[in-house]
N, CA, C and O of each residue as an XYZ file, in Angstrom:
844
protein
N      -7.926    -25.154     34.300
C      -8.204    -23.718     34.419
C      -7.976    -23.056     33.071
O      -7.307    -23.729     32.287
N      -8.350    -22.009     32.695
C      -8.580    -21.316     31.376
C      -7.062    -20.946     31.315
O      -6.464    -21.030     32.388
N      -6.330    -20.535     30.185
C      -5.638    -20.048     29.446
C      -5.714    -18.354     30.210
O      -4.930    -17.650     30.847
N      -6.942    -18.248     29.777
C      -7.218    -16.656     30.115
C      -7.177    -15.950     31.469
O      -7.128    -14.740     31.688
N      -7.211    -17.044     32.392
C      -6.938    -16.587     33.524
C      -5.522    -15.317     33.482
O      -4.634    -15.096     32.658
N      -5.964    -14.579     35.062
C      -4.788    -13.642     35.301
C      -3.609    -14.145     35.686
O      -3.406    -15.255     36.179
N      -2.693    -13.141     35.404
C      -1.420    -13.668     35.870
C      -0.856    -13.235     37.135
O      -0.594    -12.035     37.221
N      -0.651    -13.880     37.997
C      -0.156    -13.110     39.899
C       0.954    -12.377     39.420
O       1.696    -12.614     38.466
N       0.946    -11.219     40.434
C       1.670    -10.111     39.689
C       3.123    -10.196     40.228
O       4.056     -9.427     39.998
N       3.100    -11.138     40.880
C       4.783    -11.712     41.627
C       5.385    -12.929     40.732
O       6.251    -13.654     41.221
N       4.793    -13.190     39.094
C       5.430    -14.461     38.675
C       6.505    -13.517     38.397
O       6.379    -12.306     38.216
N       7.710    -14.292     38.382
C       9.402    -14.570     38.227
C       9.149    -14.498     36.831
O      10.224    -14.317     36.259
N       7.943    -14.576     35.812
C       8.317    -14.733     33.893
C       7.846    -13.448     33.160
O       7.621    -13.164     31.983
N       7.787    -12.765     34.387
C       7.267    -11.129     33.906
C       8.552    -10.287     33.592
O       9.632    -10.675     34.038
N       8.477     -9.277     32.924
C       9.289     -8.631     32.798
C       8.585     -7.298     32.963
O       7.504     -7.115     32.404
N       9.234     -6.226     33.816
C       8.728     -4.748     33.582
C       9.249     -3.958     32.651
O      10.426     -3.736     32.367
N       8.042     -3.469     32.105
C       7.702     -2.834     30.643
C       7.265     -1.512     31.017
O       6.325     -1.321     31.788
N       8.157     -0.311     30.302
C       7.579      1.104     30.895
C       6.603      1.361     29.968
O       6.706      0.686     28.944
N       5.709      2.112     30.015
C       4.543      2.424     28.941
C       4.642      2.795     27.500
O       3.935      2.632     26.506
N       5.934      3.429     27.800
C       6.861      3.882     26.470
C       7.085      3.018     25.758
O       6.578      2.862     24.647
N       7.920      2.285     26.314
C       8.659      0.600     25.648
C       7.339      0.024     25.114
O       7.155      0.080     23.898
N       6.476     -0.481     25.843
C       5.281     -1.144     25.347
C       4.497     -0.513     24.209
O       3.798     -1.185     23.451
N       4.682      1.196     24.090
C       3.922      1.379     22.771
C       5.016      1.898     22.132
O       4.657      2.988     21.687
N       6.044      1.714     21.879
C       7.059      1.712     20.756
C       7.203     -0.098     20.708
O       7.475     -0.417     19.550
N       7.117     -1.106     21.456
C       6.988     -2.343     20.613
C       5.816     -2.615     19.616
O       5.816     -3.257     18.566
N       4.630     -1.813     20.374
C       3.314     -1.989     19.494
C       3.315     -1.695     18.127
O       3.008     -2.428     17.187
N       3.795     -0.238     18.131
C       3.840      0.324     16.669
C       4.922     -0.538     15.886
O       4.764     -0.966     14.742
N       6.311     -0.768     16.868
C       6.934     -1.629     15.487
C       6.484     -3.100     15.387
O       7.325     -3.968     15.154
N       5.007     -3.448     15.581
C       4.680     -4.700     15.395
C       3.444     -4.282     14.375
O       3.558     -5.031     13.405
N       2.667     -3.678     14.245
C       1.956     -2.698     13.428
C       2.945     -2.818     12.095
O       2.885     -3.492     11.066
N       3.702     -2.027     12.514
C       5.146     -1.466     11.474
C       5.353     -2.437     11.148
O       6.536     -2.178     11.363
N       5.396     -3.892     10.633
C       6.013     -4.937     10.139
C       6.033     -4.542      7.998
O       5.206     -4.221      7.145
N       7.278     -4.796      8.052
C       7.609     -4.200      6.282
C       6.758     -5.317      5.997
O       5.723     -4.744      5.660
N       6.457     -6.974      5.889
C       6.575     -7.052      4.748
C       4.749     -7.440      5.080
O       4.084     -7.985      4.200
N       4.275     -7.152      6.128
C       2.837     -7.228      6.618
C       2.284     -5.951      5.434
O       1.465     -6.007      4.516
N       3.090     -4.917      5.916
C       2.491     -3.631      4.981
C       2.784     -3.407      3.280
O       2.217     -2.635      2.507
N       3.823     -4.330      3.037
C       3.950     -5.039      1.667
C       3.340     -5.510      1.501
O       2.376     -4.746      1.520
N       3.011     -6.431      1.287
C       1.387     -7.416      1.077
C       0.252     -6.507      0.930
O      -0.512     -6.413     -0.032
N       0.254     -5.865      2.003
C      -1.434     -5.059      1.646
C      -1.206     -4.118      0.197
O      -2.052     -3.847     -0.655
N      -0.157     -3.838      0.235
C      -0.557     -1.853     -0.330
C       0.133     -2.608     -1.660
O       0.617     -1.777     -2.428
N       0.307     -4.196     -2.166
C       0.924     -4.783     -2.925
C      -0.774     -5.563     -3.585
O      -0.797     -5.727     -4.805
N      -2.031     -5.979     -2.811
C      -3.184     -6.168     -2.864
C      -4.005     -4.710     -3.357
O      -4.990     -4.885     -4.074
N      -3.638     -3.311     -3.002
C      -4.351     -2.248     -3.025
C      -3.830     -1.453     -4.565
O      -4.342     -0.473     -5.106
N      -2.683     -2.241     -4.992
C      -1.949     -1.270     -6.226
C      -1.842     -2.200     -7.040
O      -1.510     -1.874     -8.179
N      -2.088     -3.711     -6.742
C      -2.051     -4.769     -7.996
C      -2.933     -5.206     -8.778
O      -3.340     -6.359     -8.635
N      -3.417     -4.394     -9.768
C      -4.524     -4.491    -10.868
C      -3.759     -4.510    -12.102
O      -2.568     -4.274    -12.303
N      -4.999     -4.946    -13.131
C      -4.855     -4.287    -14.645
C      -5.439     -4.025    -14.698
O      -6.533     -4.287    -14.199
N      -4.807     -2.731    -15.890
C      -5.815     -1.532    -15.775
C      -5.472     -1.243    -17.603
O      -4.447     -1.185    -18.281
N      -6.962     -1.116    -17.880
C      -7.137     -0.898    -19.261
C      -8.084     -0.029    -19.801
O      -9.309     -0.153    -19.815
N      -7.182      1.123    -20.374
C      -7.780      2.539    -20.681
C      -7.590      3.155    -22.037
O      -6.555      3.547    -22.577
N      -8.966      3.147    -22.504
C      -8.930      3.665    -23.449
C      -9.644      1.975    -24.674
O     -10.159      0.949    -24.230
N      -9.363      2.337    -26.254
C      -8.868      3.865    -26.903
C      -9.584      5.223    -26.392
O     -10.797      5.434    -26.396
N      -8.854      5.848    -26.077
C      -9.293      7.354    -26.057
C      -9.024      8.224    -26.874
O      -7.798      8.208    -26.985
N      -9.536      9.143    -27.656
C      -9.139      9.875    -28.333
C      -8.968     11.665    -28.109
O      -9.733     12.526    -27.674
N      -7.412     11.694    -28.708
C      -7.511     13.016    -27.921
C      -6.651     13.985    -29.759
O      -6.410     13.396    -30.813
N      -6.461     15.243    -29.514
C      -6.102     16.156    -30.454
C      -7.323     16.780    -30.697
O      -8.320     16.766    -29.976
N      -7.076     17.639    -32.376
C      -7.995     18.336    -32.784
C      -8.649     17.193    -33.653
O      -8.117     16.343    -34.367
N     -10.035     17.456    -33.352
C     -11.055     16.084    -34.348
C     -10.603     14.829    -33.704
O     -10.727     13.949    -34.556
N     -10.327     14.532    -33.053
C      -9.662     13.481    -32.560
C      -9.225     12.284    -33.524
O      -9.810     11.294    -33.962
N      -7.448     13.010    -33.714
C      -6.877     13.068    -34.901
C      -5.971     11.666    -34.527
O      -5.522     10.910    -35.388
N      -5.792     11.479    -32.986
C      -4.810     10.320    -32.357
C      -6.298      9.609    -31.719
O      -7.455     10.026    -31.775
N      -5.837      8.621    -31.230
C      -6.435      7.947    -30.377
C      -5.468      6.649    -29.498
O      -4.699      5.926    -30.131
N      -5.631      6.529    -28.187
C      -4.455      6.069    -26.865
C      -5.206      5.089    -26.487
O      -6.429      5.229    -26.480
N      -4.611      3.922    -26.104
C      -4.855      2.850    -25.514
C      -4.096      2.345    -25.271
O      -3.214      1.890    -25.999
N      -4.295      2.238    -23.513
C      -2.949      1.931    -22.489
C      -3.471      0.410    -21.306
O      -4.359      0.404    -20.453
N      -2.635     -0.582    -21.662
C      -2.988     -1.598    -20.755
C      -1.921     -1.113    -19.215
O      -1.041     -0.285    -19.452
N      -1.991     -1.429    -18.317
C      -0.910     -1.613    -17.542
C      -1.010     -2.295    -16.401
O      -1.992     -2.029    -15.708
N      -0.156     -3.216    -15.961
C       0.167     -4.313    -14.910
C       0.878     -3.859    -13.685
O       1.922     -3.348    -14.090
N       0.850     -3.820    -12.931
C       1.345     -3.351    -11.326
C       2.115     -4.834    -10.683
O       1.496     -5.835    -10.325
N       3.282     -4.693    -10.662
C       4.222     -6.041     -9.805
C       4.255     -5.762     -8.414
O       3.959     -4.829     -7.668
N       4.586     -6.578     -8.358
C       5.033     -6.559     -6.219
C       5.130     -5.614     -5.560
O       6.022     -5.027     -6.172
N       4.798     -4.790     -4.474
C       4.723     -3.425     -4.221
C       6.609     -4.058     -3.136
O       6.662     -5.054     -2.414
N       7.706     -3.169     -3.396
C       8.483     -3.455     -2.595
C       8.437     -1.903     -1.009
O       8.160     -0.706     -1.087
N       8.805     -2.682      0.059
C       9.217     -1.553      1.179
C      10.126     -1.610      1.357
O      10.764     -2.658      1.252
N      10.746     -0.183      1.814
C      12.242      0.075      2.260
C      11.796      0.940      3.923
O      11.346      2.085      3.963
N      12.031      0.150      5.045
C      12.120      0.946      6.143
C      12.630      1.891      6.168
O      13.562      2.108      5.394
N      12.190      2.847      7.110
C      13.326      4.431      7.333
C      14.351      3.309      8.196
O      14.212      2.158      8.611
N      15.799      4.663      8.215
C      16.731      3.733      9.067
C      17.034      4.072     10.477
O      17.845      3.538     11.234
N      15.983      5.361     10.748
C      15.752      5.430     12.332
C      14.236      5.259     12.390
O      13.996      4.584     13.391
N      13.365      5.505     11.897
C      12.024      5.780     12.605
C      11.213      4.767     11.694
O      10.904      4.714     10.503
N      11.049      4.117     12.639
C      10.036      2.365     12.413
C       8.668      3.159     11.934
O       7.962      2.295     11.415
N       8.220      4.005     11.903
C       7.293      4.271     11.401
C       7.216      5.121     10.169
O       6.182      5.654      9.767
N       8.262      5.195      9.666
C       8.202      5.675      8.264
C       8.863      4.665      7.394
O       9.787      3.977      7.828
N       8.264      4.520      5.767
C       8.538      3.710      5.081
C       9.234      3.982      4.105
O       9.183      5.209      4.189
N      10.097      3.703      2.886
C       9.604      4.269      1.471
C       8.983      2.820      0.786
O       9.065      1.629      1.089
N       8.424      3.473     -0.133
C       7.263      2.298     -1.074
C       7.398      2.519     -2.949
O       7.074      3.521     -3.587
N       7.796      1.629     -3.310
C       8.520      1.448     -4.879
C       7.469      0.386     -5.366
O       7.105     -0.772     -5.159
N       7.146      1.741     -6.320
C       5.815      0.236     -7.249
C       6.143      0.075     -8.589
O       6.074      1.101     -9.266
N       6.528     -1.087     -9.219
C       7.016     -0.721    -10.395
C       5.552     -1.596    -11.413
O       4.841     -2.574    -11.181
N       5.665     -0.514    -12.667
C       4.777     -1.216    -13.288
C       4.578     -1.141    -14.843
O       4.607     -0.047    -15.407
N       4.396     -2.192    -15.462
C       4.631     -2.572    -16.260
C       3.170     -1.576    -17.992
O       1.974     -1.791    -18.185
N       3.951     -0.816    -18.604
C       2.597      0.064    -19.202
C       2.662     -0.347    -20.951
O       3.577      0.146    -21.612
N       1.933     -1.004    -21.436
C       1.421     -0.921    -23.480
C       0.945      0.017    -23.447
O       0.190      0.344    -22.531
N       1.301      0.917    -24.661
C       0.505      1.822    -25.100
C       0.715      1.557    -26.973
O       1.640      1.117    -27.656
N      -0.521      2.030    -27.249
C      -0.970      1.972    -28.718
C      -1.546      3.275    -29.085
O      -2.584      3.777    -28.653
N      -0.645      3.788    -30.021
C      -1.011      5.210    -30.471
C      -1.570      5.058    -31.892
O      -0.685      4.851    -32.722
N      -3.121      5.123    -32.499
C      -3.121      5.242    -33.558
C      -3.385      6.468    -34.198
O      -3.986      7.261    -33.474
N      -3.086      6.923    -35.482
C      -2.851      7.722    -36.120
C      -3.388      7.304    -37.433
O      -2.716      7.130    -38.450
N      -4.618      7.167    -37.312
C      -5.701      6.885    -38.940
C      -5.566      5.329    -39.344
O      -6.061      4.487    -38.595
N      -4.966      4.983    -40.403
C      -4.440      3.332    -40.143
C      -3.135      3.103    -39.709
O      -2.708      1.976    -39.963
N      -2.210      4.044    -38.985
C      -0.518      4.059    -38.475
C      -1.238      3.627    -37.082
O      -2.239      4.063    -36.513
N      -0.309      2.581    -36.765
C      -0.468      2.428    -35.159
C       1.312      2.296    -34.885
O       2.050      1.469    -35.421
N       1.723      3.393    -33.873
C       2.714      3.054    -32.959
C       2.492      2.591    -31.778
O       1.538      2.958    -31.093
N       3.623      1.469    -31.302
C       2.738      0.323    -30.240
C       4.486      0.765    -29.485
O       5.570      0.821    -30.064
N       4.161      1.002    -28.083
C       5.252      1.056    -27.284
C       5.167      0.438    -26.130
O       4.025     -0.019    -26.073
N       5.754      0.173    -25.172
C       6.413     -0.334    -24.069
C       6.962      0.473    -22.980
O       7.921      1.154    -23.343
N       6.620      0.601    -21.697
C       7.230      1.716    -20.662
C       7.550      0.880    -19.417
O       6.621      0.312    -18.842
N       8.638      0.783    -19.026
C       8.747      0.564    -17.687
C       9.136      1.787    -16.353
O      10.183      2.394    -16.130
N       7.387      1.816    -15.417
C       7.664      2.499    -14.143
C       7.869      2.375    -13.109
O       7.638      1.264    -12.630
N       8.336      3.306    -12.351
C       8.771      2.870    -10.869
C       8.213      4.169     -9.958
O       8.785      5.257    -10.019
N       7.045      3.944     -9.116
C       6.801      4.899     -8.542
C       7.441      4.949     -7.259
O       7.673      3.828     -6.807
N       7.812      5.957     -6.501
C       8.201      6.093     -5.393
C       7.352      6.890     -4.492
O       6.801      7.945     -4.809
N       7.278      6.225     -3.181
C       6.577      7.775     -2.457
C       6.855      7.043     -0.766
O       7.575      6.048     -0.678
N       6.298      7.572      0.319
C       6.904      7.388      1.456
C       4.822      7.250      1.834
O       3.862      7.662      1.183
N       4.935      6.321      3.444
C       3.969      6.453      4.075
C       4.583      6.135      5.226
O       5.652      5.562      5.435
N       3.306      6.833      6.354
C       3.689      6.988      7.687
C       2.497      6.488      8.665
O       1.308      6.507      8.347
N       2.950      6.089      9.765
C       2.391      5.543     10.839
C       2.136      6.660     11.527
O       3.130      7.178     12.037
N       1.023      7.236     11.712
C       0.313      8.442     12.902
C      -0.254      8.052     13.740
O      -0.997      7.121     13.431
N      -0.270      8.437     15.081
C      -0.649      7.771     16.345
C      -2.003      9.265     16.389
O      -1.850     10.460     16.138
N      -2.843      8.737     16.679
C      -4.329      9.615     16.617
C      -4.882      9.041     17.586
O      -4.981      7.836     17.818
N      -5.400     10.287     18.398
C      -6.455      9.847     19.511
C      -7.644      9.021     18.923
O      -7.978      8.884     17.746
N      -8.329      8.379     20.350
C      -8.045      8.010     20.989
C      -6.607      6.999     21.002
O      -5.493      6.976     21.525
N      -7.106      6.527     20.443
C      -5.952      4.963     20.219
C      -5.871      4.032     18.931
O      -5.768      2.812     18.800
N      -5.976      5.286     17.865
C      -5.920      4.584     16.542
C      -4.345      4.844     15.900
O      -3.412      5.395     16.484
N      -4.348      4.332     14.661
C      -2.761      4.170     13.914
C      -3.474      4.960     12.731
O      -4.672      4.739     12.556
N      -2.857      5.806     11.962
C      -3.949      6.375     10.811
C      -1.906      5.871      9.716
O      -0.771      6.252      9.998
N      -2.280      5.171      8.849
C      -1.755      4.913      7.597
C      -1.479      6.057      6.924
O      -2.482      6.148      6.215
N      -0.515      7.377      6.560
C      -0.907      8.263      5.830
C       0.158      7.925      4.511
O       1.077      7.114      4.627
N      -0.081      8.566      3.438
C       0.908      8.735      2.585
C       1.096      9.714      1.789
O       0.127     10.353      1.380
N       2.321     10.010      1.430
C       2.499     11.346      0.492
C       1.873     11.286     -0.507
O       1.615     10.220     -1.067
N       1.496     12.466     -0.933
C       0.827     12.687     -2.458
C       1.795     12.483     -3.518
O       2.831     13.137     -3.639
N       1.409     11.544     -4.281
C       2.606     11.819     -5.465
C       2.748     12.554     -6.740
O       1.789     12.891     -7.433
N       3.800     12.752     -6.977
C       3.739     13.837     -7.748
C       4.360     13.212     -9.063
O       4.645     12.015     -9.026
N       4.617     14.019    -10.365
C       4.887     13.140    -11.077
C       6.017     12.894    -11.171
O       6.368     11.893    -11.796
N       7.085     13.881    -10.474
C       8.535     13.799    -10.172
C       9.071     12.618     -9.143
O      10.218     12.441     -8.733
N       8.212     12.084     -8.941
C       7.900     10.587     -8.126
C       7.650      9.339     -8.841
O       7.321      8.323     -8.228
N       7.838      9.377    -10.536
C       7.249      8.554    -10.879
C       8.573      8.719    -12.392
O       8.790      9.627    -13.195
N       9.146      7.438    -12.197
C      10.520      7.702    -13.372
C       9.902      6.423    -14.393
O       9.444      5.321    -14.091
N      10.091      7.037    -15.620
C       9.797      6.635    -17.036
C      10.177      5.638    -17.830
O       9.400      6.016    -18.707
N      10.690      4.676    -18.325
C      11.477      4.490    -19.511
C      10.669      4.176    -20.718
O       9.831      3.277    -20.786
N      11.053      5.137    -21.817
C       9.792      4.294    -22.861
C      10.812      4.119    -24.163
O      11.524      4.828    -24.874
N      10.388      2.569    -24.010
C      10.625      2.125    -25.899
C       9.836      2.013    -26.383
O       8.752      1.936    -25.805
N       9.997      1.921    -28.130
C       9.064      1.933    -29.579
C       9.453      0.315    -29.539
O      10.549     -0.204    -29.328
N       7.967     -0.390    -29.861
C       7.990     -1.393    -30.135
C       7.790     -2.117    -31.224
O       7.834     -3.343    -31.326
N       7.460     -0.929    -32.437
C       7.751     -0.772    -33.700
C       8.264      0.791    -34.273
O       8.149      1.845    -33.647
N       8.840      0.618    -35.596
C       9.130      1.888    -36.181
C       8.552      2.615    -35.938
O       9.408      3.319    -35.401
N       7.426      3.311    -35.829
C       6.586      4.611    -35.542
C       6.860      4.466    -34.075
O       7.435      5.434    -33.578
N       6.601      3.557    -33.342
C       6.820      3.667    -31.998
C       8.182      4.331    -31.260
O       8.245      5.332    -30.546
N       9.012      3.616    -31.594
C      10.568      4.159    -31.796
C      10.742      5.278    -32.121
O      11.469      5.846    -31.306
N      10.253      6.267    -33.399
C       9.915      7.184    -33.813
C       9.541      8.403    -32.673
O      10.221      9.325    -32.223
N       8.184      7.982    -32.430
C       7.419      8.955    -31.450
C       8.503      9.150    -29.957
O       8.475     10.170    -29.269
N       9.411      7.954    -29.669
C       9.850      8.294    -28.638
C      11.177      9.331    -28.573
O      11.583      9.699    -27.471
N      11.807      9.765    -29.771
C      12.628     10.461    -29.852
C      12.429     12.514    -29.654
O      13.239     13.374    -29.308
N      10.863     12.590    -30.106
C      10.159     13.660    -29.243
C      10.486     14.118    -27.603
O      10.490     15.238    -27.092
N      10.700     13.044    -27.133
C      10.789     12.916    -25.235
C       9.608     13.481    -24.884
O       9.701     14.465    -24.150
N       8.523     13.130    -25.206
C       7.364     14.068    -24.794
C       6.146     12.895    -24.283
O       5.041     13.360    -24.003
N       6.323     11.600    -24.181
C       5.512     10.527    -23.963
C       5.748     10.440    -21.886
O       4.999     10.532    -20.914
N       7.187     10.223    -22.117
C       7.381      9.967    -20.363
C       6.684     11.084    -19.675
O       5.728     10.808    -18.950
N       7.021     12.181    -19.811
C       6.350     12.926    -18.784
C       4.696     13.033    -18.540
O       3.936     13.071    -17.573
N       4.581     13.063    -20.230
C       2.927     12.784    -20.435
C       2.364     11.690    -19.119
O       1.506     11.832    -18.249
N       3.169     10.728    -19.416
C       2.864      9.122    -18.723
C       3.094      9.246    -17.364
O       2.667      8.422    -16.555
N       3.984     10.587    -16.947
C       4.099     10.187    -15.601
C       2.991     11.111    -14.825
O       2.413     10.906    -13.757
N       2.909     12.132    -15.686
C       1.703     12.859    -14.974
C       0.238     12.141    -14.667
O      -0.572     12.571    -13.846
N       0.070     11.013    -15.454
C      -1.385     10.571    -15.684
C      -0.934      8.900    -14.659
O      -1.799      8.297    -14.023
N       0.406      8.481    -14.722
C       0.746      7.378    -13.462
C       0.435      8.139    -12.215
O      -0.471      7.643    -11.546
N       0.884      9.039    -11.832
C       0.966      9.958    -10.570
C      -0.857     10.333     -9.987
O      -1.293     10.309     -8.836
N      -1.473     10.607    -11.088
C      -2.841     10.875    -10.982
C      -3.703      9.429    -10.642
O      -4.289      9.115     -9.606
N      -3.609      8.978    -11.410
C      -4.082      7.584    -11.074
C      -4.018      6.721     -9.409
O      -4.849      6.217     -8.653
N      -2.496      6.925     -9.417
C      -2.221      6.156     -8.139
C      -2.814      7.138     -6.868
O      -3.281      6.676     -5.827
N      -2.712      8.347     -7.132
C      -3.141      9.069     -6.101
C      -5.044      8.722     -5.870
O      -5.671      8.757     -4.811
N      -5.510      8.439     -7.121
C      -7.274      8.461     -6.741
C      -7.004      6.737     -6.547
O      -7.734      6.646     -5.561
N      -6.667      5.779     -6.684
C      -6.606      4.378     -5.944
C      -6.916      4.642     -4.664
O      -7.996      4.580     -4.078
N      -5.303      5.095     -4.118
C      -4.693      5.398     -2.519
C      -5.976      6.241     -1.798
O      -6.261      6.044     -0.617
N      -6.770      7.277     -2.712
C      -7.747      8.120     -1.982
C      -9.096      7.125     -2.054
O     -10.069      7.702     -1.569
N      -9.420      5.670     -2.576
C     -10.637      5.232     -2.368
C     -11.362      5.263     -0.855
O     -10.880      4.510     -0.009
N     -12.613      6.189     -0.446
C     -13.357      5.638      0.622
C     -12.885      4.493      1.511
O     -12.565      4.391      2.696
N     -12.994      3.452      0.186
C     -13.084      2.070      1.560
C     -11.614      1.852      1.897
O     -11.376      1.081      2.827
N     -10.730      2.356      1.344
C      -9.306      2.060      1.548
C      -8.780      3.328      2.537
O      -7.730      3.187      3.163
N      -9.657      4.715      2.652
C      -8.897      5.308      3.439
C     -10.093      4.906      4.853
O      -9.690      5.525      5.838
N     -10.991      4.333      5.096
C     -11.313      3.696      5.800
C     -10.451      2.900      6.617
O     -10.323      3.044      7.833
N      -9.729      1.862      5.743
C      -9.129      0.566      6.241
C      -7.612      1.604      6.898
O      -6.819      1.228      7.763
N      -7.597      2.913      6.167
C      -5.867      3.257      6.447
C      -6.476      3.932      8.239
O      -5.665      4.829      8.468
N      -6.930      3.901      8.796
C      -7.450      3.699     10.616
C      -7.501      2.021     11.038
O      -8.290      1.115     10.771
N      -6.127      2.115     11.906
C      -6.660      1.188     12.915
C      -6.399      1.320     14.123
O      -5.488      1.626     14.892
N      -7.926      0.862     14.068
C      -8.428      1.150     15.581
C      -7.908     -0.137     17.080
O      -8.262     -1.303     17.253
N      -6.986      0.739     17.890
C      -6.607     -0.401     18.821
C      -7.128     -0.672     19.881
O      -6.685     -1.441     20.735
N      -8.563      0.223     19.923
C      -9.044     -0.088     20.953
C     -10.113     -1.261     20.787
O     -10.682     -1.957     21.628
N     -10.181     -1.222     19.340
C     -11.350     -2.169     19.132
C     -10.930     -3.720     18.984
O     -11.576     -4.742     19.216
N      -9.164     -3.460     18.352
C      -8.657     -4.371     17.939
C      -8.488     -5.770     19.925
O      -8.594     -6.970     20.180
N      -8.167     -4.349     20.759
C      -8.272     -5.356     22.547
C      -9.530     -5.529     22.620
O      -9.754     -6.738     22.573
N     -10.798     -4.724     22.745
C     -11.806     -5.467     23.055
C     -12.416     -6.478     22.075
O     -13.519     -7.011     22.196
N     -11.388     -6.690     20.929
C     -12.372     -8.198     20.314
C     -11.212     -8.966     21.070
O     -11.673     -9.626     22.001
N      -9.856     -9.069     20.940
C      -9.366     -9.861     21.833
C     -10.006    -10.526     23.229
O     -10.142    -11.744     23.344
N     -10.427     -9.459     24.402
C     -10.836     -9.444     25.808
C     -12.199    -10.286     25.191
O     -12.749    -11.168     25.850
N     -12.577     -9.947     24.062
C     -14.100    -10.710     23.539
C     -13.629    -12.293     23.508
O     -14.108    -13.213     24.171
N     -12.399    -12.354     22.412
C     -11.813    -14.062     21.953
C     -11.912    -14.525     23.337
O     -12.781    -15.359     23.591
N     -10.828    -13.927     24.650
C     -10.657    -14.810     25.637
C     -11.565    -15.138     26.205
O     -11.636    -16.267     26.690
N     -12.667    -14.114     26.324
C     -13.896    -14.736     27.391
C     -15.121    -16.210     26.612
O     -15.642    -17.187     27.149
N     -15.155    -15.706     25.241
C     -15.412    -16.613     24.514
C     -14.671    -18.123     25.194
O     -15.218    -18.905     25.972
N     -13.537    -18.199     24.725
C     -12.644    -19.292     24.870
C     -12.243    -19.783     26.628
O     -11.633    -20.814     26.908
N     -12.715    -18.851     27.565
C     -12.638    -18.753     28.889
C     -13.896    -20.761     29.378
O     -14.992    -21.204     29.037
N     -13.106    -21.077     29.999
C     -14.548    -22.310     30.356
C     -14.460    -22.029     31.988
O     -13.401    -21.936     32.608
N     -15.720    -21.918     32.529
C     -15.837    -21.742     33.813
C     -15.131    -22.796     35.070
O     -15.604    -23.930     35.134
N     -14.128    -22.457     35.953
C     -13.830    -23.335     36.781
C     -14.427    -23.748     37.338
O     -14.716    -22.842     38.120
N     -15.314    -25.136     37.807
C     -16.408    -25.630     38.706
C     -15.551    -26.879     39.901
O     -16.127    -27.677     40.641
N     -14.261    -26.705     39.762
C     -13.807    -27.725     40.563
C     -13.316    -27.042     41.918
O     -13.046    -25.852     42.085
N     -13.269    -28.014     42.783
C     -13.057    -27.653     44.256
C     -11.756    -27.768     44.064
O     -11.024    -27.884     43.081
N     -11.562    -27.689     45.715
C     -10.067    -27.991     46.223
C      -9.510    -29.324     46.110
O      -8.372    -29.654     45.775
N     -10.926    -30.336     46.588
C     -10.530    -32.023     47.191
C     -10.065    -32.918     45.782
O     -10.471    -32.929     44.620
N      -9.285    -33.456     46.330
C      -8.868    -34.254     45.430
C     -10.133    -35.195     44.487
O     -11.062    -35.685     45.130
N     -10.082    -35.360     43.177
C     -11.308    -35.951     42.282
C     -11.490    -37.762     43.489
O     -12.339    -38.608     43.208
């Protein structure tokens, strides 16, 4: 007999489940940290290489910034399974030239921001996340030569850097096909299931009598 068959509603291996219980297990199975690590660790892990660009009057500087994105880490909330926080740290070169002067520096970031599990009619999960801001996004920059070293004693590079980290990550997180994917749909997710079992269902053709 199939797998898929029903189950008699008097088996002894059932347990009663109030409707509540059953969709607070759902969401914290949805909710899995390191399921939602992985993705948004796939959605923020690029290199990204910008520039030279040139900016001032006459375009007197010119910027060119590589930067690497590591492991996206999660931190659960410590009551509500459906809120997260999310720490991306990432690794930024920058090359400032200045006619034939090039200062070449080094930044290590750490963005922070929170996302949430929304329960949306009919029966979808909508992924949301905070906008980040650049006060969400902490700095460190060294000179990786003399001029570099130099320029960082200004303090005027980090914030620069965090305003344009903060901007960035926010138009990623806003792509079409990614705020697409941030809906899931659970109604569609049971009827491909109810689809797998009947697929996998083989028709019973045997009697009672012994073969």
């Amino acid at each position: 007999m199939s797998s898929s068959a029903a189950v008699p509603m008097d088996d002894p291996a059932l347990s009663a489940v109030s409707p509540v219980e059953f969709a607070d297990a759902l969401l914290r199975a949805a909710a899995n940290p390191d399921r939602i690590g992985t993705i948004l660790t796939r959605i923020m892990q690029d290199h990204t290489d910008i520039g030279p660009n040139t900016i001032g009057p006459g375009g007197l500087l010119s910027v060119q910034v590589v930067a690497r994105t590591d492991t996206v880490q999660i931190d659960p909330h410590q009551t509500d399974h459906c809120q997260f926080g999310v720490h991306v740290p990432v690794q930024v070169w920058i090359v400032i030239r200045l006619g034939e002067f090039n200062a070449r520096l080094i930044a290590g970031v750490h963005i922070s921001t929170r996302i949430m599990l929304v329960p949306d009619r009919p029966c979808v999960l909508v992924v949301q996340h905070q906008t980040i801001r650049a006060a969400d996004v902490l700095v460190t920059v060294r000179g990786r030569n003399t001029l570099g070293w130099i320029m960082t004693r200004f303090g005027l590079l980090g914030p620069l850097l965090a305003a344009q980290v903060a901007a960035h990550a926010n138009t990623l997180l806003s792509r079409p096909d990614l705020v697409e994917l941030s809906r899931i749909d659970v109604l569609t997710l049971i009827d491909r299931a109810w689809d797998a079992a009947n697929i996998l269902a083989v028709p019973y053709k045997g009697g009672l009598h012994a073969p």
